[in-house]
C-alpha positions as semicolon CSV with decimal commas, in nm:
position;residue;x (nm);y (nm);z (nm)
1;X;2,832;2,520;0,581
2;X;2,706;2,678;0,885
3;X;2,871;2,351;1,075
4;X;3,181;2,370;0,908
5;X;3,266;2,719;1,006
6;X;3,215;2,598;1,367
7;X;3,492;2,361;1,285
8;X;3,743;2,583;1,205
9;X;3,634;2,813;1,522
10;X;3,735;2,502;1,718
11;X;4,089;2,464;1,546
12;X;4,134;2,823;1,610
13;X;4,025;2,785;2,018
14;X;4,242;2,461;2,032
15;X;4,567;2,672;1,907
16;X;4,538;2,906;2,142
17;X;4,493;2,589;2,372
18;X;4,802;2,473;2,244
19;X;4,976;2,823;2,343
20;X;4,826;2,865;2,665
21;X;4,981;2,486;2,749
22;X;5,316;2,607;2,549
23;X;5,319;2,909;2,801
24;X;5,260;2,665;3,141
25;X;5,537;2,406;3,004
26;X;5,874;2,452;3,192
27;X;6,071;2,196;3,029
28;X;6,255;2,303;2,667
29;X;6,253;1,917;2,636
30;X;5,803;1,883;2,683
31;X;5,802;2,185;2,415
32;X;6,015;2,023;2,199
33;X;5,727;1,692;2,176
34;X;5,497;1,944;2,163
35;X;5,647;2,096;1,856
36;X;5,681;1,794;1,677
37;X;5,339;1,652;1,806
38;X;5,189;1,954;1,597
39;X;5,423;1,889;1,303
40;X;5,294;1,517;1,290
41;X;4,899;1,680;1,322
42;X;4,947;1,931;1,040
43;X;5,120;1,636;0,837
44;X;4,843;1,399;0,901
45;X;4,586;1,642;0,839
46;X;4,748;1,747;0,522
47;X;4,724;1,329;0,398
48;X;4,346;1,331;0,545
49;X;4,263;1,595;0,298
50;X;4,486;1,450;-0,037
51;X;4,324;1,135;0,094
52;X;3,939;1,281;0,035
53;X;4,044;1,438;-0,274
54;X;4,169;1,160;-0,371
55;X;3,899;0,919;-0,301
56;X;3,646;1,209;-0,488
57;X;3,904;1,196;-0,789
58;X;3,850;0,859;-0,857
59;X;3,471;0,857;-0,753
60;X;3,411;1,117;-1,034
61;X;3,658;0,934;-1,335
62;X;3,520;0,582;-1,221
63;X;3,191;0,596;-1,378
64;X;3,259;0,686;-1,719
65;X;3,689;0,555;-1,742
66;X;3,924;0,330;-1,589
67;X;4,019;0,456;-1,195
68;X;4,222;0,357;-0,976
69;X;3,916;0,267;-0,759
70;X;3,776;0,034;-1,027
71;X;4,194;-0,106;-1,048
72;X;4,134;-0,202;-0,677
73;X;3,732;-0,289;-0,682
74;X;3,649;-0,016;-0,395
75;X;3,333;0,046;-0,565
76;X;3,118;-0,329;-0,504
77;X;2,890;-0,351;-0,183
78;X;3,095;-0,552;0,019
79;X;3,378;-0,277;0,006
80;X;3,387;-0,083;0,384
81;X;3,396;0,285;0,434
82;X;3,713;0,163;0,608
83;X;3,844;-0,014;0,366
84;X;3,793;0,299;0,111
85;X;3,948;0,565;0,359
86;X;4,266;0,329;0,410
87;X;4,362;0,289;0,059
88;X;4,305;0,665;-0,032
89;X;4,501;0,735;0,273
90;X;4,794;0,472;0,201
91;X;4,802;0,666;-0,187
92;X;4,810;0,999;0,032
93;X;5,075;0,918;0,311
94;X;5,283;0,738;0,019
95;X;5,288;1,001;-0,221
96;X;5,333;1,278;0,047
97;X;5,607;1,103;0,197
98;X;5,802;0,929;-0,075
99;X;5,670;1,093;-0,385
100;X;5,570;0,757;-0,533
101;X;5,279;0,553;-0,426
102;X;5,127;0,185;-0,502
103;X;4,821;0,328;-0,581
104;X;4,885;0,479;-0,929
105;X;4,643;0,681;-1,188
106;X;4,476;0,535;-1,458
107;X;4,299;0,832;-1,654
108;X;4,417;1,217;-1,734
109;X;4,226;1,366;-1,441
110;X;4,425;1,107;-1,154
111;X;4,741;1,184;-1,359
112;X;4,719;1,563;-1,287
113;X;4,566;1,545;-0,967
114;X;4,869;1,298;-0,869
115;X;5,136;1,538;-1,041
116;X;4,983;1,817;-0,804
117;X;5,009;1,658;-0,504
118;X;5,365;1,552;-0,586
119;X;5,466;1,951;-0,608
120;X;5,221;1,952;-0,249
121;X;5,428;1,694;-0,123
122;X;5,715;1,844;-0,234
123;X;5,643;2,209;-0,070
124;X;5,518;1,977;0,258
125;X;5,851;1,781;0,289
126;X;6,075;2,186;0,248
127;X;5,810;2,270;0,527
128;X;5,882;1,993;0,750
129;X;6,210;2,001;0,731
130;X;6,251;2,375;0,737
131;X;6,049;2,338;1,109
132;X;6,242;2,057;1,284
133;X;6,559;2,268;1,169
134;X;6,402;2,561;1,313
135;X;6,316;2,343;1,594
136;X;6,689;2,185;1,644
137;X;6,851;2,555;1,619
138;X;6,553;2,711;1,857
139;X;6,646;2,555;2,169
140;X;6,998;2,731;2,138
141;X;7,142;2,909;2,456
142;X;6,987;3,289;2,305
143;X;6,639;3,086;2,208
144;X;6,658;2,929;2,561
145;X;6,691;3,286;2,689
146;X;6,481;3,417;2,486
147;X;6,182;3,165;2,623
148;X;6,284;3,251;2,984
149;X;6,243;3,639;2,964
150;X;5,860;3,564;2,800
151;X;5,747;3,325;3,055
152;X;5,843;3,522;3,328
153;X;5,750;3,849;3,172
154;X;5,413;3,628;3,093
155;X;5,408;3,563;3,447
156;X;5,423;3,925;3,581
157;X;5,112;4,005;3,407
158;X;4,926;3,707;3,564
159;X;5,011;3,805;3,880
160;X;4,908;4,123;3,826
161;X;4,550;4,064;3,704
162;X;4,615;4,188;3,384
163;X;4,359;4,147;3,086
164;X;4,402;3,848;2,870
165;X;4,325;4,099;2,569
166;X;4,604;4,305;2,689
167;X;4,839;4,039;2,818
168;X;4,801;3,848;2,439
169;X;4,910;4,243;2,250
170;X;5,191;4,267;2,520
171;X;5,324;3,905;2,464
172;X;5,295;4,000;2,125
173;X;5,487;4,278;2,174
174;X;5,744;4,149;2,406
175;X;5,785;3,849;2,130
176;X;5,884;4,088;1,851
177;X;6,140;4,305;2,039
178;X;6,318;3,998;2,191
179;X;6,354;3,879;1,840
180;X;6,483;4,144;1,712
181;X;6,728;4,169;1,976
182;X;6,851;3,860;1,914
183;X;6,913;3,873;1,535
184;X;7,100;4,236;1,648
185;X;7,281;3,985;1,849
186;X;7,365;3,693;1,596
């Protein structure tokens, strides 16, 4: 447990990696990758995850009842851990993507675990597409602005030897007036 707490300190360190590199970026067109790089990340962790859930769904129903992991015979010897992660992951990327997969239950417990991560899916897909409309209406000439006055008011406080404790609450600051200037504005 110990070990996986380290894990998520790492996620946390590589966002503000990600922000730090976000902050250094000059081109609204680089940013724009970025953003969607990090869209495609959170959407492939999110099918990693259904995928292991998944995979321990049908683990746990295929010893007493018909699974979908009997259906495809993942369970013999000469089955690879490969082959195992790449059909839970085709189930999650098709069910997250299109709602409907291949890969279909065959007991109550795949059923509801499926019907779940149809209403996940379905909260993912708003999410996505909430975010690269955010990201299309962002890079706007007030968001374009907007970007400017931080980097170079991000900038100031470099040159100036400022604490990164106290540069990070100031950007923070900065961030939420210039915000709410510009919905004053719109």
């Amino acid at each position: 447990r110990l070990f996986r707490l380290t894990r998520l300190l790492r996620l946390a360190r590589l966002r503000a990696m990600v922000r730090k590199m976000e902050d250094r970026l000059d081109s609204e067109g680089v940013v724009l990758c970025l953003a969607l790089v990090k869209l495609l990340v959170v959407l492939l962790m999110t099918a990693h995850w259904v995928a292991c859930m998944w995979w321990g769904v049908g683990s746990y129903f295929s010893s007493s009842r018909n699974s979908w992991i009997l259906d495809y015979e993942l369970s013999g010897k000469n089955v690879t851990l490969n082959q195992q992660y790449i059909m839970a992951m085709f189930f999650a990327v098709s069910v997250l993507a299109t709602m409907y997969g291949d890969v279909s239950a065959r007991n109550e417990g795949e059923q509801v675990f499926t019907m779940v991560v149809m209403l996940l899916a379905g909260v993912v897909f708003a999410m996505i597409v909430g975010s690269l409309t955010q990201l299309v209406l962002s890079f706007g000439e007030h968001r374009v602005e907007f970007r400017k006055k931080l980097k170079s008011s991000v900038m100031f406080l470099k040159r100036n030897s400022v604490t990164v404790e106290l540069q990070n609450r100031i950007r923070m600051y900065i961030e939420r007036l210039l915000e709410s200037q510009m919905e004053r504005a719109s």
